[in-house]
C-alpha positions, 0 to 999 in steps of 0.5 A: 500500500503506497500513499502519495504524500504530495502537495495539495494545489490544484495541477494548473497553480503547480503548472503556474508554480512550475512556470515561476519556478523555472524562470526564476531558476534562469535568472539565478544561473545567469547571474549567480552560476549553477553552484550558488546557494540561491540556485540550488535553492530555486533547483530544489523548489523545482523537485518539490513542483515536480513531485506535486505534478506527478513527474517522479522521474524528472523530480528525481534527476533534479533531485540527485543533480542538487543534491550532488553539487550540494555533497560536492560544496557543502558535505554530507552533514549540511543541513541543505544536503540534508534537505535535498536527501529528505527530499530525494527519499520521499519521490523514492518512496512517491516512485514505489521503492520504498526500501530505496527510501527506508535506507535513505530516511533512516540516513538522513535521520542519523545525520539530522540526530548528530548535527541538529539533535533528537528535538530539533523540528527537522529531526522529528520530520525525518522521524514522521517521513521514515514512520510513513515509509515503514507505514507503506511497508506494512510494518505496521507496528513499528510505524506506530511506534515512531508516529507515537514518539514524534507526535509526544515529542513535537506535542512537548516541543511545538504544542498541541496546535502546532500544524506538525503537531496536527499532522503527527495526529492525523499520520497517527490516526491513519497507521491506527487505522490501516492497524484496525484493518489488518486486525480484522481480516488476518 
């Protein structure tokens, strides 16, 4: 069972995004290079629009070109290369290779542990992404776990009204559910 975990804009303001994306990206390599900070940032906008529109292997090539330059520039513990690999992890999971995704989630939740700390937001986001691969793994038991301990974590950290917070409860409620599931017809 594979869920998409994309983002929620209609396809023709994703095409308006992409169009935005694309020119503004021209203007950076022009005057900044390819290499720039600003450039790779408007590169990994770029992946994050693909996704949304469903073209997985383009936003997985952008996504591996970023994140290349990035381990070349800045290393592997960067919290950018961090970023570009959380990213890479999730169109690996959007692409149904999920243990492709699992190794790279649990790699990028090590690396934010020693750079950022266990309480540090994007770790608790690692945590939630690797919940939610092991969830369409149907390692059902295990994703429930991980989706407690973030959820008691971000609840401390952010508060019960934060918008991860409410996101930990509801990728929760759809393990709990998916759970109740596998109860009934095993």
């Amino acid at each position: 069972m594979i869920r998409s975990y994309t983002v929620v804009l209609t396809v023709p303001r994703l095409e308006e995004a992409e169009a935005e994306n694309r020119a503004v990206l021209e203007i950076r390599r022009r005057l900044l290079g390819d290499q720039h900070p600003d450039t790779l940032i408007s590169r990994n906008n770029l992946t994050l629009v693909l996704r949304g529109l469903g073209r997985l292997g383009e936003a997985e090539a952008e996504n591996r070109a970023v994140l290349d330059i990035r381990r070349r520039l800045l290393g592997d513990q960067h919290p950018d290369t961090l970023i570009s690999r959380n990213n890479l992890a999730r169109v690996l999971a959007d692409l149904g290779r999920l243990d492709e995704a699992e190794a790279e989630h649990r790699a990028v939740l090590e690396a934010r542990r020693r750079v950022l700390g266990d309480q540090h937001p994007d770790t608790l986001h690692s945590r939630n992404n690797l919940a939610r691969v092991l969830a369409d793994l149907g390692r059902l038991d295990e994703a429930e776990a991980e989706h407690r301990a973030v959820l008691e974590a971000r609840r401390r950290i952010l508060g019960d009204q934060h918008p991860d917070t409410l996101i930990s409860r509801n990728s929760l409620a759809r393990v709990l559910t998916d759970l109740r599931r596998s109860q009934a017809s095993g």
